[in-house]
C-alpha positions in Angstrom: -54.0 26.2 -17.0 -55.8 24.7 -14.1 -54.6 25.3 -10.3 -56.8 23.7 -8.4 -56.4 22.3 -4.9 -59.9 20.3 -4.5 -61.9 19.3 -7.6 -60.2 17.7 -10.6 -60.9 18.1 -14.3 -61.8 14.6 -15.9 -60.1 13.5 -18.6 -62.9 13.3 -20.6 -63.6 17.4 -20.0 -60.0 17.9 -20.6 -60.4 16.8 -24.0 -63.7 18.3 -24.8 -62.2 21.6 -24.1 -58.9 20.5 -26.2 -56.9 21.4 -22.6 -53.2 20.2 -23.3 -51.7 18.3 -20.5 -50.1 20.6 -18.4 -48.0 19.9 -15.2 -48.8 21.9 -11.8 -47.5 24.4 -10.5 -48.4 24.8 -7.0 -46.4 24.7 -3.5 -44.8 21.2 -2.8 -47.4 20.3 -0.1 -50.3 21.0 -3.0 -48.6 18.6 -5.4 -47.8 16.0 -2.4 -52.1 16.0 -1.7 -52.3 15.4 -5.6 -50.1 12.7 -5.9 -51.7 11.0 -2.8 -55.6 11.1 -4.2 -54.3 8.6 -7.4 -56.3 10.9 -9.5 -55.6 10.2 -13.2 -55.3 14.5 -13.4 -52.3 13.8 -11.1 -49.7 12.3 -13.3 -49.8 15.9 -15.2 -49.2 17.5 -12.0 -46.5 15.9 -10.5 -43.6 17.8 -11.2 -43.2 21.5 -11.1 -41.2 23.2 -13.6 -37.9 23.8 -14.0 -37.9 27.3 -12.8 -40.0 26.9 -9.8 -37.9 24.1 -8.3 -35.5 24.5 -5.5 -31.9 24.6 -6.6 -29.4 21.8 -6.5 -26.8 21.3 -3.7 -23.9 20.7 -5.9 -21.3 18.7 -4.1 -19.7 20.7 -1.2 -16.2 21.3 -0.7 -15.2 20.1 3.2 -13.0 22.7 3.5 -15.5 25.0 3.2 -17.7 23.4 5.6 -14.3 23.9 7.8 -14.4 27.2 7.5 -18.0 27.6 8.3 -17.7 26.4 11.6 -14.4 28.1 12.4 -16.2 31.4 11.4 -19.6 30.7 13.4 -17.1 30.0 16.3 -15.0 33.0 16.3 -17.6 35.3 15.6 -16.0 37.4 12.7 -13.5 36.5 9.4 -10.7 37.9 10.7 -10.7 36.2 14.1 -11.5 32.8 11.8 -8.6 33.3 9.8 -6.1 33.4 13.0 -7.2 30.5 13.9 -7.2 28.7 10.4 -3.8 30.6 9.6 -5.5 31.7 6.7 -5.2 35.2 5.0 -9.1 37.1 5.6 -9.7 36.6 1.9 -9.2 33.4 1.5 -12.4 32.6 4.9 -14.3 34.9 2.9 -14.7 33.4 -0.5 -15.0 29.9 0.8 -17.8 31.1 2.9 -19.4 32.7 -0.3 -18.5 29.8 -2.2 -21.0 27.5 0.7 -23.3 29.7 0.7 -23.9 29.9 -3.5 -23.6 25.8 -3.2 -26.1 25.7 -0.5 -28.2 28.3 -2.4 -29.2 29.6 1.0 -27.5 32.4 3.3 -26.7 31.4 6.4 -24.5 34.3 7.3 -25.9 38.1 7.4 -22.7 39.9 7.6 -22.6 43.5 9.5 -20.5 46.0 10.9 -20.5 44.7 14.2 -19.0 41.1 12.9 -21.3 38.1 11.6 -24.5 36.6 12.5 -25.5 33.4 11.9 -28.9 33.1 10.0 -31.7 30.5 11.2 -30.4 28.4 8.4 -27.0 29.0 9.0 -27.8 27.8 12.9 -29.7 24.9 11.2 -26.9 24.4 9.4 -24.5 24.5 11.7 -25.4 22.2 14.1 -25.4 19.5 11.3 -22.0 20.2 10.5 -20.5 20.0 13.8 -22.1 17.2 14.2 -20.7 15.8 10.6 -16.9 16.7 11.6 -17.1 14.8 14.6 -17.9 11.5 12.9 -15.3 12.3 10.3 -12.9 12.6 13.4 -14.1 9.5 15.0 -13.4 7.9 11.8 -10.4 8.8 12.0 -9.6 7.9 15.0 -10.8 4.6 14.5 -8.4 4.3 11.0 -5.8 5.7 13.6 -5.8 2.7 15.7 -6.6 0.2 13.4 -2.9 1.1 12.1 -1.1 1.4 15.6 -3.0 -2.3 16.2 -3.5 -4.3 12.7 -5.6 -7.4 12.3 -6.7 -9.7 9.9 -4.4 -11.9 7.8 -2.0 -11.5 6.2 -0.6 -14.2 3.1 3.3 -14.0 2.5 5.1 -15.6 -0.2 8.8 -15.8 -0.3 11.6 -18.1 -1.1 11.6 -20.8 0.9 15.0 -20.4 2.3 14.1 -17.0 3.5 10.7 -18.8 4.9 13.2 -21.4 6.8 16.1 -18.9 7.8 14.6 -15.7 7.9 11.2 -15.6 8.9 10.5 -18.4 11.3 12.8 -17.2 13.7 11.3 -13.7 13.6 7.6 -14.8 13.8 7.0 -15.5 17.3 8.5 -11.6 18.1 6.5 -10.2 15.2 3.5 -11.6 16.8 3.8 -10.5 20.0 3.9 -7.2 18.6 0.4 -7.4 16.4 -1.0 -10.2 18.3 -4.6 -9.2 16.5 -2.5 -10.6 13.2 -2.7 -14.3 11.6 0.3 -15.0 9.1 0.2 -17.2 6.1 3.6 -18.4 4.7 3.5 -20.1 1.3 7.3 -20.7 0.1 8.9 -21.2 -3.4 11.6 -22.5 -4.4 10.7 -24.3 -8.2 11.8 -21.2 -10.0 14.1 -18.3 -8.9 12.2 -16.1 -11.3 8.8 -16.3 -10.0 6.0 -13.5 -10.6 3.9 -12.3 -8.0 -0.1 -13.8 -7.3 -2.9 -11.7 -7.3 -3.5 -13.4 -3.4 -0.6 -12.8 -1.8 -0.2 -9.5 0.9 3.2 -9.5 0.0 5.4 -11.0 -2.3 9.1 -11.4 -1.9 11.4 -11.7 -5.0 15.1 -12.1 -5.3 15.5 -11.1 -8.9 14.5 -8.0 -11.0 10.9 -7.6 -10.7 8.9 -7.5 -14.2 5.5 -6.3 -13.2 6.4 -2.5 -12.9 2.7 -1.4 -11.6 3.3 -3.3 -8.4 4.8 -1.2 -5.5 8.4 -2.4 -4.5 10.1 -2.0 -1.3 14.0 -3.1 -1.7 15.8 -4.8 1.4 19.6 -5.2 2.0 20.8 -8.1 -0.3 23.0 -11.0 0.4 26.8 -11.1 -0.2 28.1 -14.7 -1.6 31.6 -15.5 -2.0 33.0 -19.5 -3.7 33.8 -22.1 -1.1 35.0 -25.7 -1.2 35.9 -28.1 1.8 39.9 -28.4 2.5 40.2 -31.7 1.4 38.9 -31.2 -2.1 41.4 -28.2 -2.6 44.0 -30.5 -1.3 42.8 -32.8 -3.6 41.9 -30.8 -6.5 43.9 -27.5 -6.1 42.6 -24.6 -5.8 41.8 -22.6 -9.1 43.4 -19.0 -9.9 41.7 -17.9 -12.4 37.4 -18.2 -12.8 38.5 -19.5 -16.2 39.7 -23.0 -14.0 36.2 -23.5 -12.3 35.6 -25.1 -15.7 37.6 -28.3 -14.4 36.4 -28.4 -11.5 33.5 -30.1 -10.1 31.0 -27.4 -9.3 27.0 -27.3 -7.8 25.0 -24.9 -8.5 22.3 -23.5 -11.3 22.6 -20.6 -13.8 25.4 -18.2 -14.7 28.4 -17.7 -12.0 28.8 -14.1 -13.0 32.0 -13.0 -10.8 33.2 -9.6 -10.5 36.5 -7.8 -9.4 36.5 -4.3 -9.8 35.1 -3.5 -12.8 35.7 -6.9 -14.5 32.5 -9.0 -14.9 33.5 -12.9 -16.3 30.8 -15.6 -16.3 32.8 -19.0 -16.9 31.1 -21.6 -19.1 30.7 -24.0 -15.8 28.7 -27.5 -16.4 27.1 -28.2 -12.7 27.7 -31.8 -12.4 24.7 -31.0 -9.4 21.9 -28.6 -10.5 20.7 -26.8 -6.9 20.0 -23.2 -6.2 19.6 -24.0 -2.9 22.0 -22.5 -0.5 21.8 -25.7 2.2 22.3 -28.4 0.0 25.2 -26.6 -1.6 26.4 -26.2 1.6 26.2 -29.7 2.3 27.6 -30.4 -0.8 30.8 -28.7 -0.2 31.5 -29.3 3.4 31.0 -33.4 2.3 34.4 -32.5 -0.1 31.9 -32.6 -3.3 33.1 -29.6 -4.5 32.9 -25.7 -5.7 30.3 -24.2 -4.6 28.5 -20.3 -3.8 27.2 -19.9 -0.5 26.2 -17.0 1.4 28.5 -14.9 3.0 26.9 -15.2 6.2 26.2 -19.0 6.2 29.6 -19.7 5.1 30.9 -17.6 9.1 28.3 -20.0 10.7 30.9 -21.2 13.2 29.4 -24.6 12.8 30.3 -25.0 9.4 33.2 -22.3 8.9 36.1 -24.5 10.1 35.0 -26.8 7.4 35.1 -24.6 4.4 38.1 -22.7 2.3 37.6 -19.6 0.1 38.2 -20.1 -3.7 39.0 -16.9 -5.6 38.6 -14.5 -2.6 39.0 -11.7 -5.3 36.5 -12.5 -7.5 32.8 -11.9 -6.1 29.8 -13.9 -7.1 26.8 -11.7 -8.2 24.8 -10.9 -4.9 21.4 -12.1 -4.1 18.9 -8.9 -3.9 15.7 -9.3 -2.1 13.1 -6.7 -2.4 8.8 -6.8 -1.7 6.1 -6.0 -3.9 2.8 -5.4 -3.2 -0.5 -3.7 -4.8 -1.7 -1.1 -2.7 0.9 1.7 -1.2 2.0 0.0 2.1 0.8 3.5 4.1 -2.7 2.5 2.8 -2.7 -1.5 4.6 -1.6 -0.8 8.1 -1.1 -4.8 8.2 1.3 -4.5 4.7 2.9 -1.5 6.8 3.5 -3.4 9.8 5.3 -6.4 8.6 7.4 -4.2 5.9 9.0 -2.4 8.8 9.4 -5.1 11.3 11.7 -6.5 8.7 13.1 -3.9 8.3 14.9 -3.4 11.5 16.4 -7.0 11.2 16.9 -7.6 7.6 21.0 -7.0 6.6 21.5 -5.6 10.1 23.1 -7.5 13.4 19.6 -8.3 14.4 19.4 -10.6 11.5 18.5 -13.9 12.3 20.5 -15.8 9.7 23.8 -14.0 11.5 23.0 -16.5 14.4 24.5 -13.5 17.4 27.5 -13.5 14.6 28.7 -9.5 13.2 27.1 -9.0 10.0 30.1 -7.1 8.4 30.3 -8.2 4.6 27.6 -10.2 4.5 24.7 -7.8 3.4 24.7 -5.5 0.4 23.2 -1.9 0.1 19.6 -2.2 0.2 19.6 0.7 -2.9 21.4 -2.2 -5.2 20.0 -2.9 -8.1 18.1 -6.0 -8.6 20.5 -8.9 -9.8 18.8 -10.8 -13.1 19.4 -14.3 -11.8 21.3 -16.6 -8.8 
């Protein structure tokens, strides 16, 4: 085996003397001067073998690195462990553990306590310096949370668009002024499934896409209403059997409920709407039976105008809850809006309530989705 630092065998007297090709072996500074003459000799030298090389890092446990710098610090394991509230054998084998991932020692332990090696004060410099910029980072993800930017796309109904949100925007705002807002309502389809692009989506029925995360708000209570002149007109029904004869607007199944009693009348809307403003509309013009909101049908605009129908029987509620993709903790600007809403939604701050009490007119926020209007 050749080990030379100046002249080079030929290729030519390699294979005279049958000389397999044979990769060097010297320090890493030799094999750096090889590499840089372009000698053909040098691409059997490149590489050292496998025993002579250093040894891997393998990939370091922070924690460890912790640990490190608490026992540099305090001088000693047991001093470390006070502060890390740690039991002394715990700051002991991390340290080992380091030091065999490191392959180097950077500890020389003695009965007078520890002292740091001139790799371990190498070493330790560059780990200080490492947990600061982890806590700067932090720092920085602290604040962008306690101040969220960016925008943010919403999609909702478009009555809670209208009736919920617009009045809450300009206070929601002021709050994260750094935020934009999107709003893109629906109202086509009751059952609509949530877009890849929206932030957050809200839904009113059962959601089907279970890998989204859901956060449920207070639902809406609804209650049947008609104008005074068409009961005097019409009569009032007294059982949900009788809504049959009646003219009635609204879409999908009326499922009522008293007590434990669940009936869903075989009703023919002579007016297909699952909007609750043109039903109200509808049935303070005299048109007919309609379902309305608890808390739209107190408006005191509009309550002098309107007459309970079958006050015992309760229309299915409307549930409203929020999905989203990533865990709201994770998006301080998904975080944000989620709890703003919070503190209004179903409560006497709620905007639809118009300064009104909200008793009745909110469910439990813990109901079950409802599987349709």
């Amino acid at each position: 085996m050749y080990r030379m630092l100046g002249q080079f065998p030929s290729i030519h007297s390699l294979a005279q003397h049958s000389v397999a090709p044979v990769q060097y072996c010297g320090s890493l500074k030799e094999r750096r001067q090889i590499n840089e003459t372009g000698h053909p000799f040098a691409q059997f030298c490149l590489h050292a073998p496998e025993s002579q090389k250093a040894p891997q890092v393998k990939d370091l446990d922070l924690n460890d690195i912790r640990t490190f710098v608490a026992v540099a610090q305090a001088g000693t394991l047991t001093a470390a462990a006070r502060e890390l509230q740690l039991p002394t054998s715990t700051v002991s084998r991390a340290l080992t553990r380091l030091e065999k991932r490191l392959g180097v020692l950077v500890v020389q332990r003695g009965p007078r306590g520890l002292v740091l090696t001139d790799s371990g004060k190498e070493y330790l410099q560059s780990c200080r310096h490492a947990l600061q910029i982890l806590r700067h980072g932090r720092d920085l993800l602290e604040n962008r949370r306690s101040s969220p930017s960016g925008l943010i796309k919403v999609v909702c109904p478009v009555t809670m668009a209208r009736d919920l949100l617009a009045p809450l925007l300009k206070e929601f705002l002021g709050r994260y002024p750094d935020l934009r807002v999107e709003i893109e309502p629906y109202a086509a389809d009751w059952d609509q499934e949530p877009r890849e692009d929206a932030d957050v989506f809200f839904k009113l029925l059962a959601p089907k896409d279970s890998l989204r995360h859901v956060r449920p708000y207070p639902g809406t209570a609804r209650g049947l209403f008609a104008s005074p002149g068409y009961v005097q007109a019409s009569s009032s029904p007294v059982t949900p059997e009788e809504l049959t004869a009646h003219r009635c607007a609204g879409s999908g199944p009326w499922k009522l409920s008293r007590g434990k009693k669940i009936v869903a009348p075989n009703i023919v809307f002579q007016v297909v709407t699952s909007d609750p403003t043109v039903a109200l509309n509808l049935a303070v013009s005299g048109f007919g039976i309609v379902i309305l909101p608890i808390w739209m049908a107190k408006s005191p605009d509009v309550r002098k105008h309107l007459t309970p129908i079958l006050p015992q029987w309760t229309p299915e509620p409307i549930t409203l809850c929020a999905l989203f993709s990533t865990p709201s903790r994770l998006t301080p600007k998904v975080q944000a809006l989620l709890d703003f809403l919070a503190e209004y939604i179903g409560t006497d701050r709620d905007p639809r309530l118009k300064l009104n009490p909200g008793k009745g007119c909110f469910t439990d926020r813990l109901l079950a989705p409802t599987s349709g209007p």
